[in-house]
N, C-alpha and C positions, 0 to 999 in steps of 0.2 A: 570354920563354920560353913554347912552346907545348908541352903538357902531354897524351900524347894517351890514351882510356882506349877499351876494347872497347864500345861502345854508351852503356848507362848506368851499366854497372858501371864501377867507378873502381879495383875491386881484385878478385883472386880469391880471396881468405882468409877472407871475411866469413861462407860456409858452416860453414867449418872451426871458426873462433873461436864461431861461437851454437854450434854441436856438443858442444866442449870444454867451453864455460862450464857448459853444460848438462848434460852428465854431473857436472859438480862441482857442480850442484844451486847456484849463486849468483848474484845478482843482476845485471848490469850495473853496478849502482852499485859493487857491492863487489869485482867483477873491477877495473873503474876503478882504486878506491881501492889494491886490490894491485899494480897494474901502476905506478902511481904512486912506490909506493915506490924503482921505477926510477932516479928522480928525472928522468924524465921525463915531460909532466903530461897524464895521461889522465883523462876526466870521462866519465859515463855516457850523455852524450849523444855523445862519441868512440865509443864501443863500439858504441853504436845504430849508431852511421854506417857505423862499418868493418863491422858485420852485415847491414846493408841493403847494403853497395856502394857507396854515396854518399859515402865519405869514400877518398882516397887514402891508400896505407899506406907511408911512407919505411921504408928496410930498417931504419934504427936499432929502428923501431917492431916492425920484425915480428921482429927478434933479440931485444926484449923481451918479446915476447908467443910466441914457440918456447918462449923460455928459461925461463917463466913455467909452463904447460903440455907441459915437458919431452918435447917432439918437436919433431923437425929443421923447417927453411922450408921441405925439400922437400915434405913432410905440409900444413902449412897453403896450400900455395901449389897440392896436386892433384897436387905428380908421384907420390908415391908412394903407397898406402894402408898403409903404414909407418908407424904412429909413432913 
């Protein structure tokens, strides 16, 4: 399977999600730690990644992390500035 990404970005959400964490004033580690409780397993080095763009984002991931910071994928993903 060939996996194709715009350049070097590997996702568009990355902005969004440092933005989000960042008004809630919390680590990486402990966004991780919350997103976890998903019981799908997120580590602070995931969040670095998905925030740089270096890590791809499967939707399951990015319906936990909308549903986490309680805005739509349209918002994290740039269609709308709606949250």
């Amino acid at each position: 399977m060939k996996i194709y990404w715009n350049g070097e970005r590997k996702n568009v959400i990355g902005s969004r999600v440092k933005e989000l964490r960042k008004k809630q004033d919390i680590s990486q580690k402990i966004l991780a730690t919350r997103l976890s409780l998903s019981g799908i397993d997120f580590t602070e080095l995931t969040i670095l990644r998905i925030e740089k763009g270096t890590r791809f984002v499967p939707d399951y991931e990015l319906s936990v992390i909308a549903d986490y910071f309680h805005v739509t994928s349209d918002y994290l993903l740039g269609r709308t500035n709606k949250e």
